[in-house]
N, C-alpha and C positions, 0 to 999 in steps of 0.2 A: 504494500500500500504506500503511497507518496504520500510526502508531509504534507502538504494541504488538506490533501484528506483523510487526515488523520486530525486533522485540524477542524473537517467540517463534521467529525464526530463527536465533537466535546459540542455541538451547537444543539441549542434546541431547535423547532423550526421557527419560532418564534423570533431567537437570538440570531435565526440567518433573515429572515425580513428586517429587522431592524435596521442590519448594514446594508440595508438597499437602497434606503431613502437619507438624505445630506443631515447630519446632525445639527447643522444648521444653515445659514447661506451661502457660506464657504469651505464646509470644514464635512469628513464623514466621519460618519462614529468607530469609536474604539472602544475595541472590548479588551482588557486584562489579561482575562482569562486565557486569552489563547497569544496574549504577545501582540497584539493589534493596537498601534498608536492610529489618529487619529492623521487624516490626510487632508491638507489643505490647499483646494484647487485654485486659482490664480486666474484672475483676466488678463489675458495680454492682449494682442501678440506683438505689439510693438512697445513694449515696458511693460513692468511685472510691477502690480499695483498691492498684490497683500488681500487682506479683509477688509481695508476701510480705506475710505480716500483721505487720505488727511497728508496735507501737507510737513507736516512735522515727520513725518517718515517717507520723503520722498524716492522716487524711483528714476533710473535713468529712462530717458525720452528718445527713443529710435526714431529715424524715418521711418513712415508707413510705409506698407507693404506694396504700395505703387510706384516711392522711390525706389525699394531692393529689387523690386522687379526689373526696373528698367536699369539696371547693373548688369543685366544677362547673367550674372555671375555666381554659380552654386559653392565654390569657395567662401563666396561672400556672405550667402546667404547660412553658411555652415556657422562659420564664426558669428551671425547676428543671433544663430540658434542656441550657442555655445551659451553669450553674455546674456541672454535673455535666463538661460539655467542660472549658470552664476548667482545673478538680483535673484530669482527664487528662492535660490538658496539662501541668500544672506536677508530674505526675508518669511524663510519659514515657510515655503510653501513648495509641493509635491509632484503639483502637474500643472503645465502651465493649456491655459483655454486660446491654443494656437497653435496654428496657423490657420487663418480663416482662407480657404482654396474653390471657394464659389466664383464661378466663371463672371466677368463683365458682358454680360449676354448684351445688355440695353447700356448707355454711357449715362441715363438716368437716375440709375443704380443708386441709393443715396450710403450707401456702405462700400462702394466700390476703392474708397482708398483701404481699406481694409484687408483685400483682398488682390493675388496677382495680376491677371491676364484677363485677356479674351481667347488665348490658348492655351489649349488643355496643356500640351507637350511642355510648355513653358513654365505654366502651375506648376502641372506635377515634378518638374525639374528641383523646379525652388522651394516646395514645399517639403520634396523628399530631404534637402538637403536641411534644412529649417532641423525637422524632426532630427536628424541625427547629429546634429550639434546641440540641440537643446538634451536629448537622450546621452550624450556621449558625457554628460556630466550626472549623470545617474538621476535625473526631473522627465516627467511625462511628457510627451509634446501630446497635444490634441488639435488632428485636422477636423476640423468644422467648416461648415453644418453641415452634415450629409441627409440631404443630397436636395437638390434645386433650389437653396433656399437663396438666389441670385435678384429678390426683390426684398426690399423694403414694406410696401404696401400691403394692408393685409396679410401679411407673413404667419400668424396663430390661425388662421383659418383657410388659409388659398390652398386650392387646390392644382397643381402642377399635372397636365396632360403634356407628354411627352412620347416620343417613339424607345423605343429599346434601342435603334441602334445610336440614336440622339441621347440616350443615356448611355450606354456604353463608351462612343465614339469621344464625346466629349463633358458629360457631368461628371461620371462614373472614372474617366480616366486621369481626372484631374485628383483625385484620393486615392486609387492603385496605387500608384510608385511610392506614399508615404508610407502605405499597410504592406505592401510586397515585398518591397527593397529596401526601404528605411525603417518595419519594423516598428510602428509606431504601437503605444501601449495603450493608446486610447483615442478614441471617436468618439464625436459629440453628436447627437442625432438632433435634428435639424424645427422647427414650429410647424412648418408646413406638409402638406399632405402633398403627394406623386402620386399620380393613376389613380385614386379613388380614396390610398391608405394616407394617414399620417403617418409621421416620419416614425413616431417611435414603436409606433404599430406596423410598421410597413414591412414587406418581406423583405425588401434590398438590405435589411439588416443582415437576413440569415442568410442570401444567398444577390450580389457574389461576398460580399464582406467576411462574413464566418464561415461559408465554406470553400468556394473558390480559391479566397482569398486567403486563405487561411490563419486571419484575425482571430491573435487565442488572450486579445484586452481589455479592456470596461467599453462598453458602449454606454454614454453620461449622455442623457439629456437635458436640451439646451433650458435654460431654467424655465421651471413652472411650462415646459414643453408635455410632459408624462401627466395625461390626462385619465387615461383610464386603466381598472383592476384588471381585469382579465387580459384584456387584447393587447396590453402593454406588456405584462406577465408571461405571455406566450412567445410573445416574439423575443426577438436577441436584443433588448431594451437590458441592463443590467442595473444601471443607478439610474435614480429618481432626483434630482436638482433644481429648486434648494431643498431644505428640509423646515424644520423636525416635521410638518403635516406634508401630506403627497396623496397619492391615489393606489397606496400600498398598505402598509402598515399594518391592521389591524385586519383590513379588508383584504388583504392579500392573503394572510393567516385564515382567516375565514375561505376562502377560496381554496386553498390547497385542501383541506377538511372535507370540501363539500366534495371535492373531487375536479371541481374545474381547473386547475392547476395543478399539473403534476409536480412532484415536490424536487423530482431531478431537475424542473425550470429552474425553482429556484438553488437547487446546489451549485447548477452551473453558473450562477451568475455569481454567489459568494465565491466559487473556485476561482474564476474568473480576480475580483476585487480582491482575495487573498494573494492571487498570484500578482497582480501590479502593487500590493503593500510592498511584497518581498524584494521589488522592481527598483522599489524607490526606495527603500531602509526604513519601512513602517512596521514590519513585521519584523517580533523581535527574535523569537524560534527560529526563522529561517537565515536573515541576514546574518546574523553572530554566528553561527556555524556551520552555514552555507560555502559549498565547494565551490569557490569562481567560476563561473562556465559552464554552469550544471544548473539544467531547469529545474524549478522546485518542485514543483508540477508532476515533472515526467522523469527525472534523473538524468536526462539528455542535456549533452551539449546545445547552449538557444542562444542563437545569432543575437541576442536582446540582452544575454548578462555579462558579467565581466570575464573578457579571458588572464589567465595569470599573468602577474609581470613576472617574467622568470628572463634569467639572461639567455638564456639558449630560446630558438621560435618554438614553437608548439604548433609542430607538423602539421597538425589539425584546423590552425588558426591561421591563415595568410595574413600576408605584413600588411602593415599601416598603412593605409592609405595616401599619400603627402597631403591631399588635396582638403579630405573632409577630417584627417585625426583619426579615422577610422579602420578597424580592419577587416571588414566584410560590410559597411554601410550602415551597421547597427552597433558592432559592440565597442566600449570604449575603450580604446587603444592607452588612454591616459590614468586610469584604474591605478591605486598602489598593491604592489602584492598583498595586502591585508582585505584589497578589495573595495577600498573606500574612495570617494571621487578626491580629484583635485580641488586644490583650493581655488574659491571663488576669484574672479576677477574682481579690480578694484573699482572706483567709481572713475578714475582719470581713465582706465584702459575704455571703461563705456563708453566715455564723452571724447576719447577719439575714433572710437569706432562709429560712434555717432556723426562725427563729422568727415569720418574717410567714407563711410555711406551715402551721406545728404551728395558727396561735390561727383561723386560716381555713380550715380544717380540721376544728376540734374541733365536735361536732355537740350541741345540745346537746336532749335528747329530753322531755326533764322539765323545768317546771320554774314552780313553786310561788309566784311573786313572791320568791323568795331573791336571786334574781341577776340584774345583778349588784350586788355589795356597794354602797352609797353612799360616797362619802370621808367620813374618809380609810381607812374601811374598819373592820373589826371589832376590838376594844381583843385580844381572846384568843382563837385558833382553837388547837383541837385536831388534830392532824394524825394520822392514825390510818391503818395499811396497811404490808405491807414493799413491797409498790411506792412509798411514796412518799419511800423512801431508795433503797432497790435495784429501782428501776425500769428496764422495757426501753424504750429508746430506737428497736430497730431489732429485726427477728426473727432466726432461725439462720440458719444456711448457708451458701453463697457470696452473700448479698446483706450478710454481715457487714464491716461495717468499724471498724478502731480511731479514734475521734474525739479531739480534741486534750484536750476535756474535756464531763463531761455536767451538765447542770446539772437535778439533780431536783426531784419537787417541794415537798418538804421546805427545798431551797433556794431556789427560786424564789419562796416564801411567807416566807422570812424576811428576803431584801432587800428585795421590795416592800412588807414592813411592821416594817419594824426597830424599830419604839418598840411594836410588839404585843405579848405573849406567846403566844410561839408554843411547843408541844410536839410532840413525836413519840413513840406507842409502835406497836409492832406491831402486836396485834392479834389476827393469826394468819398460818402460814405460807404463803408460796404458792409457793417457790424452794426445789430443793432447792440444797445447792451454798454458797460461800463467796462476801462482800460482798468485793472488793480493798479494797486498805487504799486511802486517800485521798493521791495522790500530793504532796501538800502538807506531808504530815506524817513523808515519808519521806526518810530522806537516804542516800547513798551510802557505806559506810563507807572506801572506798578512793580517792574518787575526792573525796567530799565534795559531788557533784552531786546532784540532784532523784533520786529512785527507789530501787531497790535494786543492789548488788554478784552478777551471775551469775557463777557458777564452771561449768564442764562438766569432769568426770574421768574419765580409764579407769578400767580395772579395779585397777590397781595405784595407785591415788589420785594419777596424775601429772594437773599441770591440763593440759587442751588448751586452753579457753579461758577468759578472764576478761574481763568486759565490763558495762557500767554498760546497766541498763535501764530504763525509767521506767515502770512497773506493778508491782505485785507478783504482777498477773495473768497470768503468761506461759502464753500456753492453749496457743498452738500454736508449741513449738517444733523440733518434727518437721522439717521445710524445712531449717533453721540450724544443727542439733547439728553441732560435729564430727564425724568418722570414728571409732568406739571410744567413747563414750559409754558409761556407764555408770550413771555417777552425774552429779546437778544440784543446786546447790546455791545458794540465796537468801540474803544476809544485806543488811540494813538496819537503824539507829537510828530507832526509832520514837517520835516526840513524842504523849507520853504528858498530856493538858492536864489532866485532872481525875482525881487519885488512884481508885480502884474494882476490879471483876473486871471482865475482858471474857474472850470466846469466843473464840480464835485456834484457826485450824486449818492444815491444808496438802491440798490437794486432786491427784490424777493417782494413778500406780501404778507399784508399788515398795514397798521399806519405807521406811517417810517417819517420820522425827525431825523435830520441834521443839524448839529453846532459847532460854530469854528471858534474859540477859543471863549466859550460856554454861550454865546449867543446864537440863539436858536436862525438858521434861515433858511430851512425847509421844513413841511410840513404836507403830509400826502396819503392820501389812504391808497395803497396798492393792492390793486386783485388781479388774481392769477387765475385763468380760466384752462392752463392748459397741462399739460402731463407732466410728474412729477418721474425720476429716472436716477436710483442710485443713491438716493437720499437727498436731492436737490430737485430745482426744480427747472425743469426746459424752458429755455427763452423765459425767464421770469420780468416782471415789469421790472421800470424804472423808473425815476426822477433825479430829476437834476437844477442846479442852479447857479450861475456866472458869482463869484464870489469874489472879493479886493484882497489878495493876500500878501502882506508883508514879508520881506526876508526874514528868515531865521524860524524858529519850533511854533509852530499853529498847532494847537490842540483839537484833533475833530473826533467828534463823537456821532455814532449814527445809530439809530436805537430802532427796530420793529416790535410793534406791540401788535398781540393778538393775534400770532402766527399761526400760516395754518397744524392742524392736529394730526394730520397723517403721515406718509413716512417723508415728503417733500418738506422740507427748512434749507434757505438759504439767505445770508446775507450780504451782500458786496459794497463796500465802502469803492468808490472809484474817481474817476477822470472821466468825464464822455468827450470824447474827440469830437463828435459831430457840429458842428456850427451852430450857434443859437438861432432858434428861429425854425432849426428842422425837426421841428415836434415829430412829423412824418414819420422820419426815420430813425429818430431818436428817443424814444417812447415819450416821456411826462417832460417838459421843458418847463420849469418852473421860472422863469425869466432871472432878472437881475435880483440878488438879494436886495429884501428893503422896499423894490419898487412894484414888484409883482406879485402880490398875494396866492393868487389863484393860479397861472401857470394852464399849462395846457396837457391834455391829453392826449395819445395815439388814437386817432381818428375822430378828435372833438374839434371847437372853433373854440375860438376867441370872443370874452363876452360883445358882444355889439359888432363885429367882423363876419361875415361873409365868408362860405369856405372859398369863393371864387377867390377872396383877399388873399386868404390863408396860401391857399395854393399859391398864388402870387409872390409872396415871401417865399414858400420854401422853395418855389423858382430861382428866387432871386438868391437866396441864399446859395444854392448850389452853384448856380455861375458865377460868384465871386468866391468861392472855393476851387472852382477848376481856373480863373482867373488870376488866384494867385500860384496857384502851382507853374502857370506860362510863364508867368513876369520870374520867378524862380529858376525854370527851365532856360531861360533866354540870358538870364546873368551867370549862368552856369558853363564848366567847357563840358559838362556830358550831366545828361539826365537819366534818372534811375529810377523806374516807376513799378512799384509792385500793386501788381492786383491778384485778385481772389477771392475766394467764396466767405464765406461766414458760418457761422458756429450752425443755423438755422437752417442751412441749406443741405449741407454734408454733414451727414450723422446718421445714426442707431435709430430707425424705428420710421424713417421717412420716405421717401425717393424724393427726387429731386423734381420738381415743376416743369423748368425750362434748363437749357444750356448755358443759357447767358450769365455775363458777370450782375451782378447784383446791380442797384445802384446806379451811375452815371460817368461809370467806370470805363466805360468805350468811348464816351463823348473826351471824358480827360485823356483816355492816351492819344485820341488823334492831334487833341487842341495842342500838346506837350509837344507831338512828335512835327507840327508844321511848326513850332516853334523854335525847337534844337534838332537838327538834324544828329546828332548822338545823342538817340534817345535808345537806350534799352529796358525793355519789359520785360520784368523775371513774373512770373505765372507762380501763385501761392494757394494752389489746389490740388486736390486730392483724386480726380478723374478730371476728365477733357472739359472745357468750357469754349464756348464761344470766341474767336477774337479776329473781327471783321477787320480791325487795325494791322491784320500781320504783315500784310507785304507794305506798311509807310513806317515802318520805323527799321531802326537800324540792326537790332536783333533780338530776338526771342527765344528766351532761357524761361523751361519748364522746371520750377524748382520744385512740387509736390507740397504733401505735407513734412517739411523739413526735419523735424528733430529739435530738438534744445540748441545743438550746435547749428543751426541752419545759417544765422547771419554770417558767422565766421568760414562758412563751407561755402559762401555766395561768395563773399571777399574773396577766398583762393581761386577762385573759377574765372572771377570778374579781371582778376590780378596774372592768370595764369600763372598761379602754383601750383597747382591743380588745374587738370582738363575734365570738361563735363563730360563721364563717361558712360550717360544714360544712352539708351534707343528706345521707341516710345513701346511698351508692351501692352499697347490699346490705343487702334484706332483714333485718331484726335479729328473730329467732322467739321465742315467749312461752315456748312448751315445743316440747322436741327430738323428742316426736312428733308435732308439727304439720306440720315439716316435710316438705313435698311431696316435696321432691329430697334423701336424705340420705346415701347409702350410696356410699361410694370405695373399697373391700376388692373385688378384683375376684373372679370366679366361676371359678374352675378356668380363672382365665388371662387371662379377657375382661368386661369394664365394658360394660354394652348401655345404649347413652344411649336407653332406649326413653321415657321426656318426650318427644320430639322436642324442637318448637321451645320446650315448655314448660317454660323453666327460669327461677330465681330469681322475679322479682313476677309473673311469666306463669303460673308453676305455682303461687303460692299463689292469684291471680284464680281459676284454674280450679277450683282444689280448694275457692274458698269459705270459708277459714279466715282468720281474722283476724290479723296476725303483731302481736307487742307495737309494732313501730317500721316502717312500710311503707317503702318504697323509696321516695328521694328527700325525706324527713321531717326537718323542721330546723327550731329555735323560734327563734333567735337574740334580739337585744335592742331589737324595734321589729315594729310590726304595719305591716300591706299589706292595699291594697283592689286589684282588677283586675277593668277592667269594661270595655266596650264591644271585645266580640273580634267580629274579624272575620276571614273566611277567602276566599282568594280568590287566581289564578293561581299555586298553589305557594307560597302564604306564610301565616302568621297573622299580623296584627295588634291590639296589646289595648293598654292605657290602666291601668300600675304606678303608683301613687301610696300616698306613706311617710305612714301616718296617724299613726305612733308620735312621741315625745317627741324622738329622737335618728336621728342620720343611723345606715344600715344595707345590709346586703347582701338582697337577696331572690334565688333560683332559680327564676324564671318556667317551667313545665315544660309542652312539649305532648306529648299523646298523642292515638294513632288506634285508633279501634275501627271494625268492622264489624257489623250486628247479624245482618241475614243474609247469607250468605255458599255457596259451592262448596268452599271452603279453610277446612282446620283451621285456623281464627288463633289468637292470644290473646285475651285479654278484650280486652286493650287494650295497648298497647307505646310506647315511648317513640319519639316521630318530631322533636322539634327541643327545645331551651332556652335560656333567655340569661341570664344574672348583670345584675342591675341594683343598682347601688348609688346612694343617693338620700338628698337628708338632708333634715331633717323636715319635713313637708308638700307635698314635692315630688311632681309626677307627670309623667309622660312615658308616649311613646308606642312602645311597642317592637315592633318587625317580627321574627321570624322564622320563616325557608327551612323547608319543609316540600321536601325534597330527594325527587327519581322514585321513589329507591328506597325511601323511606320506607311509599311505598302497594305493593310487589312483592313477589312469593313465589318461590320457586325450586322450575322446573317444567323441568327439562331447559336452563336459561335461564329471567333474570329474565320475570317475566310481570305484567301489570297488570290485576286483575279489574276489568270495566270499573263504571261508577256510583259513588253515590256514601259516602263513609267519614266516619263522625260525627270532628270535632277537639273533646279534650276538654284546657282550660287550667288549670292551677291550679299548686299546690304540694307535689304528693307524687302519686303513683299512688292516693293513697285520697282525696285533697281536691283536687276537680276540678271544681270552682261553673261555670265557663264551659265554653258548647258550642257549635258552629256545626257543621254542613254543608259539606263540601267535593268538588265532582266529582274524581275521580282523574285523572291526566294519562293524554293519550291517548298507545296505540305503544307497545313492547317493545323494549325493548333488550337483547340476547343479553350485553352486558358494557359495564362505563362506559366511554362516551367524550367528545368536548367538554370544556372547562374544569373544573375541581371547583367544586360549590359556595362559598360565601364562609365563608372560615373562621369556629368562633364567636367567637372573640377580635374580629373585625370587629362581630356586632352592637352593635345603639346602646344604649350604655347611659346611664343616667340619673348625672349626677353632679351638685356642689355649684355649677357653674357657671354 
């Protein structure tokens, strides 16, 4: 008998229901008895947040997964899987809720920075490598949501119509290569329903995932996803998330009794949960006396646990990988012989990995001979954008996390040229919502520490608690209040450097006062009519008011009384950038302290005013905001204009409306760019937006959602210390109805992926339309010749050499087409790629695997149409100079088996050596 099950005999059935459902929102239960601590699963996937959002325990801030995408690079995305384990570790948690690998079907998508590609081959590349850098430090990775949960919209109730071979081909094969080859210990099953089942109900659990696939790890539903007893219970659904209440428990127990569940359901799913404790050092039985390389389970050697450090190889175990750290793709090659992981990385290794991500990443789509700058760079740039003070670093949701600090790009242009003259004005708005005050400039009035003084009170003004915080942004204090809350209360000494007015507001709901050095000059009852998310609250109101503040410590105090009672508490002490007068855009504009009483609301007038007035003003208002940004750009020798989306558009739980930038944010790049002919536009979003301005300015740099380090990762790119070594890994469209695939609003219930396989670059190839930026499209700072392709037994080989002045990155891309055919293909589809980096004049020869399934369609089982398929090589789906002829491999294989391909991290690449 194997120890686990021997393990699941000391259980009662009772005590094996119990560890099915989350012992609480983050955490699963532990039992003693059998050695079982207690696992705590982690939101990523681009920083590892913990249990609670609180700024006092912050997390390093990666680029999203739109930036690592467009890195091409599974090296890369090894090591961003490594440092995300790391933070787990050094914050107590087990498995981390990442890599999200849901296809960019629609560019609507409001979770799309979230998540890699619009091709499968691409996901699954980067996702397999994700999981086994996050695994190779001994933490769970989890590919999520399986399967189609590629909307936003109605997401707990849509139902997904889909073909079989449109899931296999491409939903289905974007999670293979994390479960097959990388090994992953756990999957998150998805809100939505496929073909009629929900996801946690649905059979693609059992089949191909647990059997095909041979997935022997927790299948975790996405929280408050596990709706029901029985039909949840039957299927390969294992944990119920969050807890302690679910749709098991008691009722589940009841169920096995009556006979509708058989009790082996439930053993396997505890065997299952004891076997990933043992995975991650939860289980105390197994890890303390556990033979490295020996499944607990089965007593077999499992590609998933540690092989021995021993100085001689263990015949058994192939070497390390160079690429991933790995020696089979799953187990961790860095293990001590004792079998314990290595020590966590530090916070500085984060934040440079954070910033060698963002500047290889940045894609740069235009560009005019501006960039990059020569040293020691430009004497005076205009900086122009409220992204490029109040920039997003990372999108909404649960992939939120609080970073230690952010560095924009407003600052990351003024370190890297401190003898410049640099300016910043707005521009125009594109955030609604309050700037946090700059935790540098705040001091604690009780404590004298960094931040602000919170208070929390009943209703009888007694404190319950008092505590030093370090933001002024407290969004989500919902989790934290006391018991009896009523009222919240912010006070902090705010260093005031240059006498002037500024904007202060206070943002959440309640009646919310502010006082600046104890005299009161706001007053505002805020009501929140909209969804609360994580213990804060989304898009919460605001108010604001132009205040006279002296140099030196101003006392501000911002107080909500009669907060709401449910799990939503937020307060935000802030700065509104928006212009006075743009109530519009600006939520509650409570005018001038002293002279405006009453103030205005989001979609109210002005007493005695007219909205036609109204409108007039915030007309007026916005064109002397784009007005001064020109007279800025025109004194300037180079303009720098960041736009992007806002907090309301990109996020957890939405899709997106339109493509367009928010705001009046197309009107300013044009007015800016007929003003300074060196105008460049860095792009501060998280999927494609609109940008009718792209061919009148001088260059366009896709920065994404950056990271913490994002300003200082613009400065090296803009500087050329760094070259932008993104290519776009999704489609970017000219106009929103060009769009072949757009629509996420599902139809009385149901989403019909009726494209089939023709989604992202497959659906614009078919429709014929020309998209402004094609898939896989990147200029960076050096040219590439590629010539002598050759094809031949499953592989291509071609001949990259760096014609440019400067060493660089290139994305050598193959594709397969067929011209006639029996099967609906694409035009053409991505079937292999290598990252070569080469410095000047250098060439090399570079081989890559054209993998079986590359030439296969899914027919009941993969199938090979026999003869032969054009390889077409180049550098983007639309620039494809090289072509060769390659017979298909003969035979059919009903599902992969034999070793995996060679990782891409393994191909040859060209270096300075």
């Amino acid at each position: 008998m194997h120890q686990i099950d021997r393990l699941l005999e000391k259980l009662t059935l009772e005590g094996k229901v119990r560890l099915l459902t989350g012992a609480d929102e983050w955490s699963t239960h532990a039992d003693p008895d059998i050695g079982l601590r207690a696992m705590v699963l982690s939101d990523g996937p681009s920083g590892i947040r913990g249990v609670t959002w609180d700024e006092r325990d912050p997390a390093v801030n990666l680029p999203s997964a739109t930036a690592l995408a467009a890195t091409w690079d599974v090296a890369t995305a090894h090591a961003y899987g490594a440092a995300l384990a790391a933070e787990a570790r050094r914050k107590g948690a087990h498995v981390v809720l990442g890599p999200t690998i849901n296809l960019h079907r629609s560019p609507l998508g409001g979770r799309h920075f979230e998540a890699y590609s619009e091709d499968p081959l691409l996901t699954a590349d980067l996702a397999a490598a994700y999981v086994r850098g996050v695994q190779s430090l001994g933490v769970a990775a989890t590919p999520k949501h399986y399967v189609g949960n590629d909307f936003e919209t109605e997401r707990f109730t849509a139902n997904v119509v889909v073909s079989e071979r449109a899931l296999r081909e491409l939903y289905l094969a974007a999670f293979e290569k994390a479960v097959v080859e990388a090994g992953a210990w756990v999957v998150m099953s998805a809100y939505n329903a496929v073909n009629g089942a929900t996801m946690t109900e649905n059979p693609l659990l059992a089949e191909p995932l647990c059997g095909e696939w041979g997935f022997d790890g927790v299948v975790v539903s996405d929280w408050w996803a596990a709706r029901s007893t029985v039909a949840a219970a039957l299927a390969r659904q294992d944990l119920a998330m969050p807890g302690p209440d679910g749709p098991w428990g008691d009722a589940l127990v009841a169920a096995v009794r009556d006979g509708l569940v058989p009790e082996a359901a439930v053993d396997e799913k505890v065997r299952r949960l004891l076997r990933l404790a043992a995975r991650v050092g939860a289980l105390d039985d197994l890890t303390s006396g556990l033979t490295p390389g020996l499944d607990p389970a089965t007593g077999t050697r499992n590609a998933s646990t540690p092989v021995p450090a021993t100085g001689a190889q263990d015949a058994s175990a192939p070497a390390p990988d160079p690429g991933t750290g790995t020696r089979d793709g799953r187990t961790p090659a860095s293990w001590t012989a004792a079998g314990v992981p290595p020590a966590a990385a530090s916070a500085e290794e984060g934040a440079a990995l954070a910033r060698r991500v963002a500047a290889d990443g940045m894609v740069l789509v235009r560009n005019e001979g501006e960039l990059p700058w020569p040293a020691p760079g430009p004497r005076s740039v205009a900086v122009i954008g409220h992204n490029a003070l109040q920039f997003r670093s990372q999108g909404g949701g649960s992939a939120t996390v609080t970073p230690p600090y952010v560095i924009s790009p407003l600052d990351g242009l003024r370190a890297a040229l401190p003898d410049a003259a640099i300016t910043w004005t707005l521009g125009a708005v594109t955030q609604e919502g309050l700037a946090a005050l700059p935790i540098a400039r705040l001091t604690d009035p009780v404590s004298g520490e960094p931040g602000v003084r919170a208070r929390f009170l009943d209703s009888g003004g007694r404190e319950l608690l008092s505590e030093n915080r370090r933001s002024s942004d407290l969004a989500r204090l919902g989790g934290s209040r006391p018991s009896g809350t009523t009222s919240v209360e912010v006070t902090t000494r705010y260093l005031v450097r240059e006498p002037g007015t500024a904007r202060l507001g206070i943002a959440g709901a309640g009646f919310a006062t502010l006082a600046v050095d104890g005299v009161r000059v706001l007053e505002r009852e805020l009501v929140h009519g909209g969804e609360d998310f994580g213990g804060g609250l989304v898009s919460p109101p605001h108010a604001s008011v132009t205040v006279e503040l002296a140099a030196g410590a101003a006392e501000l105090t911002a107080r909500l009384d009669g907060v709401p009672q449910g799990n939503g508490l937020t307060l935000t002490l802030g700065e509104d950038l928006a212009p006075a007068g743009t109530a519009r855009a600006g939520g509650m504009d409570a005018g001038k302290a002293g002279t405006d009483a009453e103030g205005t609301g989001a979609g109210e007038t002005r007493a005695g005013a007219g909205e036609a007035a109204v409108e007039a003003a915030v007309e007026a208002a916005v064109e002397a905001a784009v007005e001064a940004a020109v007279e800025a750009a025109r004194r300037a020798e180079v303009a720098v204009v960041v736009v992007g989306t806002s907090p309301e558009i990109e996020r957890e739980a939405a899709d997106r409306a339109t493509l367009a930038l928010p705001g009046a944010q197309d009107r300013l790049v044009r007015a800016v760019a007929a003003a300074n002919p060196r105008t460049v536009v860095v792009v501060n979003a998280g999927a494609p937006v609109l940008m009718p301005w792209r061919n009148e300015v001088a260059a366009v740099l896709l920065g994404w959602f950056g990271g913490q380090e994002f300003g200082d990762a613009l400065a090296d790119v803009l500087l050329g210390t760094a070259e932008p070594g993104g290519r776009l890994p999704t489609t970017w469209p000219g106009e929103e109805a060009d769009v072949p695939v757009l629509r996420t609003a599902p139809a009385d219930g149901v989403v019909v992926y009726e494209e089939g396989v023709h989604v992202g670059y497959r659906a614009w190839l078919r429709a014929g339309t020309a998209p402004a930026y094609p898939f896989g499209h990147g200029l960076g700072y050096t040219s590439w010749e590629l010539t002598d392709l050759a094809a031949t037994n499953g592989e291509v080989s071609l001949t990259v050499r760096n014609t440019g002045g400067r060493a660089g990155k290139h994305v050598v891309q193959v594709y397969l087409s067929r011209e006639s055919s029996a099967v609906d293909r694409p035009v053409r589809w991505l079937a292999g790629y290598a990252v070569v980096r080469a410095v000047a004049g250098q060439s090399d020869r570079v081989t890559i695997p054209l993998p079986r399934r590359a030439f296969q369609h899914w027919d009941g089982g993969w199938r090979t149409e026999p003869g032969e398929f054009t390889v077409h090589a180049g550098s983007s789906v639309a620039d494809l100079p090289l072509t060769a002829r390659i017979s298909a491999p003969q035979g059919d294989r009903p599902s992969p088996t034999g070793p995996p391909p060679p990782p891409r991290s393994a191909f040859r690449r060209a270096t300075g050596g």
